[in-house]
ZAMARGU-4260 file (C-alpha; in steps of 0.2 Angstrom, whole numbers, plus 5000, padded with zeros to 4 digits):
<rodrens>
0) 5293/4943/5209 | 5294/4947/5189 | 5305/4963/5187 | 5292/4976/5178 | 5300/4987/5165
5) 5301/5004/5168 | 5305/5011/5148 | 5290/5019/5141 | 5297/5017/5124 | 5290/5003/5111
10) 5298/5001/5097 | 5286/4994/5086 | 5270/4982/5085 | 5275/4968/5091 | 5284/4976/5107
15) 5266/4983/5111 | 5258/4966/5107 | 5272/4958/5119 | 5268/4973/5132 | 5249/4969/5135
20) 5253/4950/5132 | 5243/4948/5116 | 5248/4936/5098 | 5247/4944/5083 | 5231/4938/5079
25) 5221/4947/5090 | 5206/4957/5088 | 5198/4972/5092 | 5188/4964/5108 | 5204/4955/5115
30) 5214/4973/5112 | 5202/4981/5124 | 5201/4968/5136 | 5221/4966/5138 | 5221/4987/5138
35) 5208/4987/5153 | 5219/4972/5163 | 5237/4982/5157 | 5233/4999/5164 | 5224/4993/5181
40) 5238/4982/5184 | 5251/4996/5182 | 5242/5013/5190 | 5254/5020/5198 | 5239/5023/5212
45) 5241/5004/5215 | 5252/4994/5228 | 5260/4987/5212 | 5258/5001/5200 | 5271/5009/5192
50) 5271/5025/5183 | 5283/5018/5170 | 5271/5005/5164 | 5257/5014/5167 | 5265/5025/5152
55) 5272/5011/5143 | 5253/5002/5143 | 5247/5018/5136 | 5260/5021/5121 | 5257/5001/5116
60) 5240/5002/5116 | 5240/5017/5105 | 5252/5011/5093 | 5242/4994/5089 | 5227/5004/5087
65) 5237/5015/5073 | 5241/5001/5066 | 5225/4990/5066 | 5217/4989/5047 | 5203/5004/5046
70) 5185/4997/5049 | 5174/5002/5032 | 5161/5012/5036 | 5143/5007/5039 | 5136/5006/5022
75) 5120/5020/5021 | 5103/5009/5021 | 5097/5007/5002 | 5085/5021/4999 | 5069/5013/4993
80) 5062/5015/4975 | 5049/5028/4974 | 5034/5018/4970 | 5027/5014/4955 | 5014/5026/4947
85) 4997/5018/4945 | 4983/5023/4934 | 4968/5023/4945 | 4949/5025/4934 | 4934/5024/4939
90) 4922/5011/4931 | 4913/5024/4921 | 4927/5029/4916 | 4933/5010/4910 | 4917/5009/4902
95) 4918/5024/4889 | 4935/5030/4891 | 4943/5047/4897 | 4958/5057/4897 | 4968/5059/4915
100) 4977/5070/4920 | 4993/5061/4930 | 5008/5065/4941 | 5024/5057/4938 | 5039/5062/4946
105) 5040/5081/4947 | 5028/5082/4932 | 5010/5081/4925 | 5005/5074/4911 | 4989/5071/4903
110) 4984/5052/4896 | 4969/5045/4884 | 4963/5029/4892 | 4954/5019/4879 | 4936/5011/4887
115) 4938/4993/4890 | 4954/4992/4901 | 4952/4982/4916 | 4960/4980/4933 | 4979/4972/4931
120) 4980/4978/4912 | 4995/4991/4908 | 4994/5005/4898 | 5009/5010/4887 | 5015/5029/4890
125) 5027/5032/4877 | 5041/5041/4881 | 5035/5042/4899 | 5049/5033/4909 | 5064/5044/4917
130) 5075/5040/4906 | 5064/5043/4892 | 5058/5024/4889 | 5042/5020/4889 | 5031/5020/4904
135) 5018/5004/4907 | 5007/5010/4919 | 4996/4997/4929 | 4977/5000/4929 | 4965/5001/4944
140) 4947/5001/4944 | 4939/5007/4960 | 4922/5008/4964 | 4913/5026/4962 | 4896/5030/4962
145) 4886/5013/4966 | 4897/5005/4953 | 4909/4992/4956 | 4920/4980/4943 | 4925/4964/4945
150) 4933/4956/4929 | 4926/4962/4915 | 4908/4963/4925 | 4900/4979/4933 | 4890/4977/4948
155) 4878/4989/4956 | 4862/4988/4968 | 4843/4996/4966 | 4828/4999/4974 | 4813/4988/4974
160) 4798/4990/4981 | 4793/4974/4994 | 4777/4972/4986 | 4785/4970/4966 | 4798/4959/4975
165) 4785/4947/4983 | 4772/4945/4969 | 4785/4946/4954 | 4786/4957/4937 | 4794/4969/4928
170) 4806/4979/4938 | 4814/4997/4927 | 4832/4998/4931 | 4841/5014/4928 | 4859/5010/4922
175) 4872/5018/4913 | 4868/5016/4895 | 4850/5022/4901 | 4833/5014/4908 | 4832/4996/4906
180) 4818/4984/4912 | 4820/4963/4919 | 4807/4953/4925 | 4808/4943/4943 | 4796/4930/4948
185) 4787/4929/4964 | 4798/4927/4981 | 4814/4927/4974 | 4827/4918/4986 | 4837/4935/4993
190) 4849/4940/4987 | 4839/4944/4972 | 4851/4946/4957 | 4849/4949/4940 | 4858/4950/4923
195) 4859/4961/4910 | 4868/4957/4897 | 4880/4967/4887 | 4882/4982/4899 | 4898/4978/4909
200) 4916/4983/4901 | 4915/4984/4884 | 4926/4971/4873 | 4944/4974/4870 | 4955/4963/4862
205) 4953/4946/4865 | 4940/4950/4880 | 4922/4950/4875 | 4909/4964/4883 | 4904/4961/4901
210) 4889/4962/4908 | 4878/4972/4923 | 4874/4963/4936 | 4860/4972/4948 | 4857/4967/4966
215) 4837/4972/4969 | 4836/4979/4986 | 4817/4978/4995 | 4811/4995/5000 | 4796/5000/5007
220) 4782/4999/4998 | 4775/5019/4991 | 4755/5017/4987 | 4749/5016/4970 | 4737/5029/4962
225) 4719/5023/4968 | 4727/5020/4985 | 4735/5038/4987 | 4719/5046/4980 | 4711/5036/4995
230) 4724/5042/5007 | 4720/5060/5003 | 4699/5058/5004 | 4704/5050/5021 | 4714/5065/5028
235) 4703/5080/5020 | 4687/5072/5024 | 4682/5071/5044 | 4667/5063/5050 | 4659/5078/5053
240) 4662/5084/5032 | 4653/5067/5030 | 4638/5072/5044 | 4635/5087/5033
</rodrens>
């Protein structure tokens, strides 16, 4: 049987390495794992423990662990951008313009949008960057109010009545540069769509105007003058009005 040493003392790093049997080259995970053999081996609780070496394991382990390189800290997860302000209009409001009032950063402030701007444009805010550069703020046009946009076109629905719808004519349209009229012939493949030109986003650099285009919905049918005048003689006068 090996003698065991008996001297807790260890005299430098590679005395601990030689103590829990271990090159110079080891890492953290073979440290631990020659620790955990070491000082099961030598509990002095064991048949072949000593109190000694039980000490000795200790005082080795300690000193290659005072002497192992400091791990760097965990770097902090990158804290994200805040997001990117977005001017968000309405289509109205890309049609004849309209000044906004905006929230960037810890601050309000209040922009002119020029008519014409459509979705994916950016408009310049001087001065409006954090740094004090100027701000390029990316345009979105939502749909508000029956009104949609899609390029430089609007697009809304209206009400027909079924019977206009099946035997054609002229339809009155009420849009937002006021009433305007379109004829539609008789039984109109559905959808039935039509154009007016000129009343979508108006022109703006090297983009012309759009243009409206009007989805007619069918709707049930309300009784003209001669039939409605009917329908009241029918529910004042009875049978028995008639008798007398």
């Amino acid at each position: 049987m090996n003698a065991r040493p008996t001297s807790t003392d260890v005299s430098g790093v590679r005395d601990a390495l030689a103590v829990l049997g271990l090159s110079e080259d080891a890492d953290a995970a073979a440290l631990k794992a020659a620790f955990r053999t070491a000082i099961k081996a030598a509990r002095p609780d064991q048949i072949h423990g000593d109190a000694g070496r039980f000490r000795q394991v200790i005082a080795a382990y300690r000193l290659i662990q005072a002497h192992q390189p400091a791990r760097p800290a965990l770097a902090a997860p990158p804290v994200p951008p805040p997001p990117s302000p977005v001017l968000a209009i309405s289509p109205m409001q890309a049609v004849t313009g309209a000044r906004i009032n905006l929230r960037l950063g810890g601050r309000r402030v209040r922009v002119a949008v020029p008519p014409g701007l459509r979705t994916g444009d950016h408009l310049r805010l001087k001065g409006g960057a954090a740094d004090g550069g100027d701000l390029y703020l990316p345009v979105l046009i939502r749909a508000e109010d029956g009104l949609s946009v899609l390029g430089d076109d609007l697009f809304m629905t209206w009400p027909v009545e079924r019977r206009t719808m099946a035997d054609g004519g002229r339809v009155e349209i009420e849009t937002h540069a006021g009433p305007r009229s379109a004829w539609i012939v008789p039984d109109m493949t559905a959808p039935v769509r039509v154009r007016l030109k000129g009343l979508g986003l108006p022109a703006r650099g090297s983009r012309g105007a759009g243009h409206l285009f009007v989805s007619l919905i069918p709707t049930h049918d309300t009784p003209s003058s001669a039939e409605d005048l009917l329908l009241r003689f029918t529910r004042v006068w009875t049978p028995e009005r008639l008798a007398a």
